[in-house]
C-alpha positions, -999 to +999 in steps of 0.1 A: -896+049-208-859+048-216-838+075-217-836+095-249-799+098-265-801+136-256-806+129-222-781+102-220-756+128-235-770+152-204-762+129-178-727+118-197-720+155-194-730+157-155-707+123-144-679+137-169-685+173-147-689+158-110-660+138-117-638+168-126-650+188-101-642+161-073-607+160-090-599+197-086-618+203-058-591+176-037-562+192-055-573+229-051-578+222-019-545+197-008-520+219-031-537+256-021-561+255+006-589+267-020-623+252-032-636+255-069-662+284-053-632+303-047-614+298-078-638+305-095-643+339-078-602+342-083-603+334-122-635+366-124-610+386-105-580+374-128-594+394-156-607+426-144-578+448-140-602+471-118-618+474-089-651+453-089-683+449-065-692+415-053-721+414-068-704+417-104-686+390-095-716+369-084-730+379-116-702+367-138-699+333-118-723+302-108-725+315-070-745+335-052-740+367-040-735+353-003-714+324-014-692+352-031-696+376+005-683+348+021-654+335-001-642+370+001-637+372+031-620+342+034-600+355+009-592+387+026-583+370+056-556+352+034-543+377+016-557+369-018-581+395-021-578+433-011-613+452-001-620+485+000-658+508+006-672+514-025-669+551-033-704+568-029-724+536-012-711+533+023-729+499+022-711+484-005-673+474-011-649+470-044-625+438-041-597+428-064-569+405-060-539+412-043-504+400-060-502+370-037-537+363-047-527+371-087-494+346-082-519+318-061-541+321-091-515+318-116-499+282-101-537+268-091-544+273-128-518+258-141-523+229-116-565+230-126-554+225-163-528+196-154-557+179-138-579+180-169-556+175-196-542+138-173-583+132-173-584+133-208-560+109-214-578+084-184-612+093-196-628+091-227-660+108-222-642+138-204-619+139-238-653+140-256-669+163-239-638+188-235-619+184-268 
């Protein structure tokens, strides 16, 4: 059986996605040392002005709560993220980022959206799928 047009729209939608993510992933990683993992962990942090647990953050991204444990503190070690012990549970911690990690952010975002906007113009299935 051939493929069904929803299904050829699904796998449109995964090529369009794999192909921006290999895109960002080389220039997060050539322009800022970063991955998308971490990015994406950075851009959750972006908008909580607070203190947050991991696991919040795991919740609020597509990673796992390990992934996240060990992109922060990969993150710590570079000065991106602070971490402190969460107040009352001496087994948990509280991260947010630091303002290296907040001005890091800011230029690898403005890069990430540089990189999809120059797709859209090479691509006409990403500028389907993202305008």
């Amino acid at each position: 059986m051939a493929n069904t047009p929803l299904a050829d729209r699904w796998l449109s939608l995964v090529r369009v996605c794999a192909l921006m993510n290999q895109r960002i992933e080389r220039t997060l990683s050539d322009e800022f040392d970063l991955c998308v993992s971490a990015y994406e962990i950075m851009e959750v942090l972006w908008a909580e002005p607070e203190w947050i647990r991991p696991g919040e953050v795991a919740s609020r991204t597509s990673r796992s709560q390990p992934q996240v444990s060990r992109l922060v503190t990969q993150m710590v070690q570079a000065g991106y993220v602070d971490r402190k012990p969460s107040p009352g549970d001496g087994r948990g911690s509280q991260i947010r980022l630091t303002p290296e990690g907040r001005e890091v952010f800011q230029r690898a975002a403005a890069t990430v959206d540089g990189d999809l906007k120059q797709l859209t113009h090479e691509r006409p299935e990403a500028r389907a799928w993202l305008s």
